[in-house]
C-alpha positions in Angstrom: -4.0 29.6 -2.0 -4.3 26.7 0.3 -2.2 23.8 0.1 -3.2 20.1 -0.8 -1.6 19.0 3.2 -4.3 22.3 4.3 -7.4 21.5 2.4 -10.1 19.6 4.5 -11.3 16.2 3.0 -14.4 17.7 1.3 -12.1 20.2 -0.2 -9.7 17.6 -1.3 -12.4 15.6 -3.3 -13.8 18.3 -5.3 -14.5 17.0 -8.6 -13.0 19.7 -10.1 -9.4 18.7 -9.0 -6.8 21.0 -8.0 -3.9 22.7 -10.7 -0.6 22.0 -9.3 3.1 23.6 -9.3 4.3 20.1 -10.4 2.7 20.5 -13.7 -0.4 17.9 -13.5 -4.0 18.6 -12.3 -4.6 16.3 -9.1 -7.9 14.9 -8.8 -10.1 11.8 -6.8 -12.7 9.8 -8.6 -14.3 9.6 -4.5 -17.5 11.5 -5.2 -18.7 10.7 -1.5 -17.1 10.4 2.1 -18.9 10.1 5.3 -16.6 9.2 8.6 -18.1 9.2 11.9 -20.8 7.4 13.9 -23.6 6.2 12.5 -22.4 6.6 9.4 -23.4 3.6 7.7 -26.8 5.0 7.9 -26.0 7.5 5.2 -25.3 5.0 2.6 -28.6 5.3 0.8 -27.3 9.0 -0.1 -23.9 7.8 -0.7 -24.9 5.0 -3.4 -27.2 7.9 -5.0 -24.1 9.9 -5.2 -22.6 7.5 -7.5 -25.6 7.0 -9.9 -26.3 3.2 -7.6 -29.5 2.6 -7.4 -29.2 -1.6 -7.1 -26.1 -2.8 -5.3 -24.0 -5.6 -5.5 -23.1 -6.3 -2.3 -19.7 -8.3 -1.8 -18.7 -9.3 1.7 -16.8 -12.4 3.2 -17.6 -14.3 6.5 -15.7 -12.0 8.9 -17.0 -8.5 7.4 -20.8 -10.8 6.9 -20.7 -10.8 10.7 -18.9 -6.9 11.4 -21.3 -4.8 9.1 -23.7 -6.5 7.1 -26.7 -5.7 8.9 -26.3 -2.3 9.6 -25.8 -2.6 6.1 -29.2 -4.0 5.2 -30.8 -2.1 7.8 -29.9 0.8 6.0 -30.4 -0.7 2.1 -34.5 -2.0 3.2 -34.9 1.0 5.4 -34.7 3.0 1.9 -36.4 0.6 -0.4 -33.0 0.3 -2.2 -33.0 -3.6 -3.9 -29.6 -5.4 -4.1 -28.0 -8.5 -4.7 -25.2 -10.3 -2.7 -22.3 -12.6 -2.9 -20.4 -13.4 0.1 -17.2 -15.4 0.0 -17.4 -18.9 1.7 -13.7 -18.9 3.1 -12.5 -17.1 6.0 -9.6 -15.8 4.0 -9.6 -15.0 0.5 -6.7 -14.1 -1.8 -6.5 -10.8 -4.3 -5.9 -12.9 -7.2 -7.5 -13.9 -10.6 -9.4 -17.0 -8.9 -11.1 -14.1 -6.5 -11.5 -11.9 -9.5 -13.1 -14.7 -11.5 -15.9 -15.7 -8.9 -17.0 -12.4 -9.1 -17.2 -11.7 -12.5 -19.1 -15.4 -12.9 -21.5 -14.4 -10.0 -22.3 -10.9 -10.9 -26.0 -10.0 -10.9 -26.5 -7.7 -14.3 -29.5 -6.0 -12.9 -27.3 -4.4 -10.9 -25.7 -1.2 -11.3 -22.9 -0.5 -9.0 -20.5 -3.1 -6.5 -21.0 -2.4 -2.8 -17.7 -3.4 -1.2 -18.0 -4.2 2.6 -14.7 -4.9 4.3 -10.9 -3.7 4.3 -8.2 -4.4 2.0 -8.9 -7.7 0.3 -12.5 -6.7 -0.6 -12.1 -3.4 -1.4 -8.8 -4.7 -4.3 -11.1 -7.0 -5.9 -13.9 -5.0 -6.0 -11.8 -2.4 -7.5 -11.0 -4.5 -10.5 -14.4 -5.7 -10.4 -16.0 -2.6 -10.8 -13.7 -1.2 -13.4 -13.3 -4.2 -15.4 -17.6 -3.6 -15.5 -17.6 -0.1 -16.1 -19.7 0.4 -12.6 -19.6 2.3 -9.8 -18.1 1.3 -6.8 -18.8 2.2 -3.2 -17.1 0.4 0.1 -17.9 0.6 3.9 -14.8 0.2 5.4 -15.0 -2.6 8.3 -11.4 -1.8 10.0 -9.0 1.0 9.8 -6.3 -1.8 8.8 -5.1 -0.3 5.6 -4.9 3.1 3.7 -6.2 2.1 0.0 -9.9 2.6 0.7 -9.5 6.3 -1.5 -6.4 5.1 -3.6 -6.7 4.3 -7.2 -5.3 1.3 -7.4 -5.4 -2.3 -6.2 -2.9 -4.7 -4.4 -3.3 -8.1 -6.6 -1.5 -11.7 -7.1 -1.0 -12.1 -11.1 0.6 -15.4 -12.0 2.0 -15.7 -8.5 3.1 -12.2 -8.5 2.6 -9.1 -6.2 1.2 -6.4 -8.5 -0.4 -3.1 -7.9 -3.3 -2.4 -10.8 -4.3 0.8 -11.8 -7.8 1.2 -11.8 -10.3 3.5 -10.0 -10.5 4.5 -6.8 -13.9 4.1 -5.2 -16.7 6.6 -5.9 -18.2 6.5 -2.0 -16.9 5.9 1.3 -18.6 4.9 4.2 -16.5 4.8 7.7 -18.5 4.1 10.4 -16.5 4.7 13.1 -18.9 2.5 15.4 -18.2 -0.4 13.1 -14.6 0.3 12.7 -13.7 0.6 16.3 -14.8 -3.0 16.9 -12.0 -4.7 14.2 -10.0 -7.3 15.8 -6.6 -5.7 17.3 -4.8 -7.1 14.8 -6.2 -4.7 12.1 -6.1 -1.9 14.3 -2.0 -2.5 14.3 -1.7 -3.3 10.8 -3.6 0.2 10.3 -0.7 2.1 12.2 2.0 -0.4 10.3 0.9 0.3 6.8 1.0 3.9 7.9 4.7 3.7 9.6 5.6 2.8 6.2 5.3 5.9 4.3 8.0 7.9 6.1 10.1 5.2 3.7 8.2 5.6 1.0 8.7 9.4 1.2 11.9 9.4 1.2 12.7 7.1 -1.6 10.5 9.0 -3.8 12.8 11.8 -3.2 15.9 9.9 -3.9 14.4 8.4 -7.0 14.0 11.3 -8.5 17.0 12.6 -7.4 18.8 8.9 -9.4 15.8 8.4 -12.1 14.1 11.5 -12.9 11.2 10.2 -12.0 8.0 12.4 -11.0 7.8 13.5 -7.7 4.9 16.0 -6.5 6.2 18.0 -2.7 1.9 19.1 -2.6 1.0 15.2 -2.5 4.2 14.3 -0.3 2.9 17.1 2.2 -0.3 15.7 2.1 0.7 12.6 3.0 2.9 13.4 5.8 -0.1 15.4 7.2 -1.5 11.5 7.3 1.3 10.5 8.8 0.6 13.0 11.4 -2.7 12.1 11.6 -2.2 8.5 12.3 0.8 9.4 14.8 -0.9 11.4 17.1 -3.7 8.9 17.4 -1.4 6.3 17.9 -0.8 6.0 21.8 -4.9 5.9 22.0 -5.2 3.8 19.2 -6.5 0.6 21.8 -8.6 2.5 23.4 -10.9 2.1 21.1 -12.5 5.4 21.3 -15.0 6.2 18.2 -13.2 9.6 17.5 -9.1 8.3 18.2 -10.0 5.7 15.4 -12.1 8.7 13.2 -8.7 10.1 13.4 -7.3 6.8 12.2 -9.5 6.7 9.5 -9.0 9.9 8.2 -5.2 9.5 8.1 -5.8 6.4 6.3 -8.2 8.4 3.7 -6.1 11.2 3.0 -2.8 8.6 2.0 -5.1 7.0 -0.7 -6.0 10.2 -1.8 -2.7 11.2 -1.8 -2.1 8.3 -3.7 -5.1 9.2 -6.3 -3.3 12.3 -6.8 0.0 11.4 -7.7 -1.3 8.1 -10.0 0.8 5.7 -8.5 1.7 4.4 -5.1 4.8 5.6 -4.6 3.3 8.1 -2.2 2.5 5.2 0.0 4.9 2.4 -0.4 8.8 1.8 -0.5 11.0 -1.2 0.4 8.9 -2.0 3.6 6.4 -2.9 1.1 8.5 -5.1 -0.4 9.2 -7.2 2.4 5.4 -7.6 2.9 4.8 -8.6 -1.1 8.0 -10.9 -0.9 6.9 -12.9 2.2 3.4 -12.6 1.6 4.4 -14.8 -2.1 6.5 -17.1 -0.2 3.6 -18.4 1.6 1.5 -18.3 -1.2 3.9 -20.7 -3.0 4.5 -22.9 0.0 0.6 -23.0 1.0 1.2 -21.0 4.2 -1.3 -18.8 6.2 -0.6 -15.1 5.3 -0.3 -12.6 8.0 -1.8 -9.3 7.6 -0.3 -6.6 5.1 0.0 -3.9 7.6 1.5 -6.1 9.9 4.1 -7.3 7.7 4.8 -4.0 6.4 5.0 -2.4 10.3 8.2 -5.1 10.3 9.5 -4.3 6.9 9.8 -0.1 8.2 11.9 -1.1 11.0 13.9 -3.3 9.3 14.0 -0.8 6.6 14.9 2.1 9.4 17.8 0.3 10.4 19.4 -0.2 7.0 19.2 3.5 6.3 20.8 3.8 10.1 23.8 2.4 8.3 23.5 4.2 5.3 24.1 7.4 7.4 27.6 6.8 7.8 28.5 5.4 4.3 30.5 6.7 1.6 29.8 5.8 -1.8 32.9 4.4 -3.6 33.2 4.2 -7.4 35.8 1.5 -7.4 33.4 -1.0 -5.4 30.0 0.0 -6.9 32.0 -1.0 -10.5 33.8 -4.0 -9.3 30.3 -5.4 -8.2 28.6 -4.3 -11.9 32.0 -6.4 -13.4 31.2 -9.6 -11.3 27.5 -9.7 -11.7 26.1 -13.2 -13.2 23.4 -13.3 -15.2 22.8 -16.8 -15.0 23.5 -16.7 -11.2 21.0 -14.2 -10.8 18.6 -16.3 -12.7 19.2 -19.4 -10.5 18.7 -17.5 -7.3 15.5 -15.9 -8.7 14.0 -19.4 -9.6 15.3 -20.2 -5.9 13.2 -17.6 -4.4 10.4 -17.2 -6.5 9.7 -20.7 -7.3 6.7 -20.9 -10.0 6.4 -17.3 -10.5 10.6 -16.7 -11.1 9.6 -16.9 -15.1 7.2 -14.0 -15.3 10.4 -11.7 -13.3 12.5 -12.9 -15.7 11.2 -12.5 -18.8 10.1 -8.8 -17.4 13.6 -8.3 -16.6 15.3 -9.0 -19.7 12.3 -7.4 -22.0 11.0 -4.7 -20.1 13.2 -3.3 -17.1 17.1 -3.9 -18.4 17.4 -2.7 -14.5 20.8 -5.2 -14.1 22.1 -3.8 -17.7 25.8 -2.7 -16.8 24.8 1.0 -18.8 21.3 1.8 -16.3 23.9 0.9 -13.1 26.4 3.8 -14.3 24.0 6.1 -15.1 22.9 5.7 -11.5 25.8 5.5 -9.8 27.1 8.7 -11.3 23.8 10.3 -10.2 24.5 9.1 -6.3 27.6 10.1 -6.3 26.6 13.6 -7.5 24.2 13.8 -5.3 24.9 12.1 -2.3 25.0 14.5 0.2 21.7 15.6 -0.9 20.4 12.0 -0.2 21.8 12.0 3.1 20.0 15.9 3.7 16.5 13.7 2.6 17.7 11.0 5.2 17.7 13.4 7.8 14.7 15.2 6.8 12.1 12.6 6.4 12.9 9.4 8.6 12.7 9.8 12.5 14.7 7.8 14.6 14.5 3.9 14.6 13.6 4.1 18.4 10.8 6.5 18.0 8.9 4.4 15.8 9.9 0.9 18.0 8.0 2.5 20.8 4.9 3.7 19.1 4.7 0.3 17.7 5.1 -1.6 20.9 2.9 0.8 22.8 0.1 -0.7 20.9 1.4 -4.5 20.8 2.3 -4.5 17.2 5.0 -7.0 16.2 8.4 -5.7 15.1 10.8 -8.3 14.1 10.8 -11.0 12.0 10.5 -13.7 14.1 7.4 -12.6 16.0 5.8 -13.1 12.4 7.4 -16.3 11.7 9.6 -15.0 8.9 13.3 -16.8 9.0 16.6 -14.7 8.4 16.9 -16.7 5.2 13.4 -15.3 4.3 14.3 -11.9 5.2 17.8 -12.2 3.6 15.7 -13.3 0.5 12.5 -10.4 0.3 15.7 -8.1 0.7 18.1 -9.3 -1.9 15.4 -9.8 -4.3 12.8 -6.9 -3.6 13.9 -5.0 -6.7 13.3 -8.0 -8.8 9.4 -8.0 -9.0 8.7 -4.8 -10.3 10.7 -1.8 -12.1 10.7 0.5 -9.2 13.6 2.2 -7.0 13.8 1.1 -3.9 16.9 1.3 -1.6 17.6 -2.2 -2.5 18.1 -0.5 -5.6 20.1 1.7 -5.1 22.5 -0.3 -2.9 22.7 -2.4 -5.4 23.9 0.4 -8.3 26.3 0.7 -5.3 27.7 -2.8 -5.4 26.9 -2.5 -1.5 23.6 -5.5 -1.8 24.9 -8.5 -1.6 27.0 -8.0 1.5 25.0 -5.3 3.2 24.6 -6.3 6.6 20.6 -6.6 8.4 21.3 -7.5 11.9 
């Protein structure tokens, strides 16, 4: 029996799911996927996969001008009626202000959301299209992200980074044509949100090792085959050649079906995220142009890599992981959340002290012991998942991509800040978490 990581896409999407070792049953709600060139022509057959016969067709300004009229082409070619809203800004934010627009603007003659753009787009439209009971389809306008297939959606709710679980899209379109032609930018912030999921990997691993949470090795292996994907394509990535970025956009498919799979993004995301949703809400709160996800995260792996450089050579110690649980402030924490977090510190802490208990002095033992058990089985997952910090520096420069702070106009206190406070906006464990259960946080060193 073939393995999730060596199915091919159309094997991968079969709507009768595939029975797994780890107990569930993995299935994608994507019905339809078409990469290659041209392929925006096939979207008349895509929307009739999903049971659309009259769009709602939701664009911005940018992805207007990338894809819309290949779009329409295709739509009037076919006879297919739709309707259309396109948002006025250049720039538009995942959050309940987006979310409401659409819901006011909606078209109730029509039967299914048409989604044409990347990562903003698609989120909304996801919550759009679930929150309507509709179909959804996208076509992708850059291979900038990898949550086209995933089932969930990156949002701002009451100032806070959140990931929604919803549907994943029943059609994609990637036109490879159309894709090759995003602005640079995306096509880095493609390979940086991909960079990212040797991290996420490998904290999965070590959370379930500290939490007992679920952890699937036929969805991890999938998505390193996407990291493989993306890798290899990597050095060509500028050249802008239709199949190197079909490459790209398959890696990028497979992680959000690997994401579909396992029902959560773990799959995909770790403390390099973090960095990205903690700077990304700092400039939210101080009115501040955002930089893009994937570039921000492409940053937040390297940092990431280097703490775990350091973490090689460490050994645990009870006495200092216990002193640190002993001198922790409650109040003090408070303070330097509502420091941080400004406006949305309230929301964290209410979720803290009701929900999460993740600073109780009884979770932090019950941790500990579990890294000091198994430590030198964290450090075997160290070594098997994350490649050297060098290796990924060069695949990032080869291709332009920032990878420091201060090429993205983040400040040391800023970084100091995402990292001290990444495990603070949602119950997940990171390494910030477990560095903390290790009383190592507050001093650990990022330079």
């Amino acid at each position: 029996m073939k393995t999730l990581a060596e199915m091919t896409l159309e094997e991968l999407i079969a709507p009768d799911g595939h029975a797994c070792a780890c107990g569930r049953e993995h299935r994608v709600g994507l019905k339809y996927l078409k990469i290659g060139q041209g392929a925006v022509r096939m979207l008349p057959e895509a929307l009739a996969a999903i049971g659309c016969a009259h769009p709602w067709i939701v664009c911005d300004r940018n992805t207007e001008r990338a894809a819309m009229p290949q779009v329409l082409q295709a739509l009037q070619g076919a006879g297919i009626p739709y309707g259309l809203y396109r948002f006025d800004s250049e720039t538009v934010e995942p959050d309940e202000r987006a979310v409401g627009r659409l819901l006011m603007a909606f078209d109730p003659a029509c039967d299914g959301v048409l989604a044409v753009g990347s990562g903003v787009i698609n989120d909304c439209c996801k919550v759009l299209a679930h929150a309507l009971g509709k179909p959804q389809a996208v076509v992708a306008t850059a291979p900038s992200m990898d949550g086209y297939a995933s089932n969930s959606s990156s949002m701002i709710r009451d100032r806070v980074k959140v990931t929604l679980y919803n549907a994943c899209p029943g059609a994609i379109i990637a036109d490879t044509l159309l894709l090759k032609d995003a602005p640079a930018r995306m096509l880095q912030a493609g390979l940086g949100d991909m960079l990212a999921k040797y991290i996420a990997l490998c904290e999965w691993r070590i959370s379930r090792l500290v939490t007992g949470e679920y952890y699937c090795e036929a969805v991890a292996g999938l998505m390193r085959r996407s990291l493989a994907k993306i890798r290899s394509a990597a050095p060509r990535l500028m050249e802008r050649d239709p199949d190197v970025i079909g490459d790209v956009a398959e890696g990028l498919i497979l992680s959000g079906v690997a994401m579909a799979f396992a029902q959560v993004s773990r799959p995909a995301s770790g403390l390099e995220h973090y960095f990205s949703h903690l700077w990304e809400m700092f400039a939210l709160e101080r009115g501040l142009p955002l930089e893009l996800h994937g570039i921000q995260v492409g940053v937040g792996t390297v940092l990431t890599l280097r703490i775990y450089d350091r973490l090689r050579t460490l050994t645990p110690n009870r006495e200092t992981a216990e002193k640190a649980m002993r001198a922790f402030d409650p109040a003090a924490w408070e303070q330097s959340v509502r420091r941080v977090f400004g406006k949305a510190a309230q929301t964290l802490i209410d979720s803290e002290y009701r929900v999460w208990h993740k600073n109780d002095p009884t979770t932090q033992a019950r941790h500990l012991e579990r890294i000091l058990t198994h430590w030198d089985e964290i450090q075997t997952i160290v070594a098997e998942e994350l490649p050297k910090t060098e290796e990924v520096l060069a695949l990032m420069r080869a291709v332009g991509e920032p990878d420091n702070p201060e090429a993205i106009g983040e400040s040391a206190q800023d970084v100091r800040d995402a990292f001290l406070h990444s495990r603070d906006i949602r119950d997940k464990y990171l390494t910030s978490s477990m560095l903390w259960d290790l009383g190592l946080l507050e001093t650990f060193p990022l330079e």
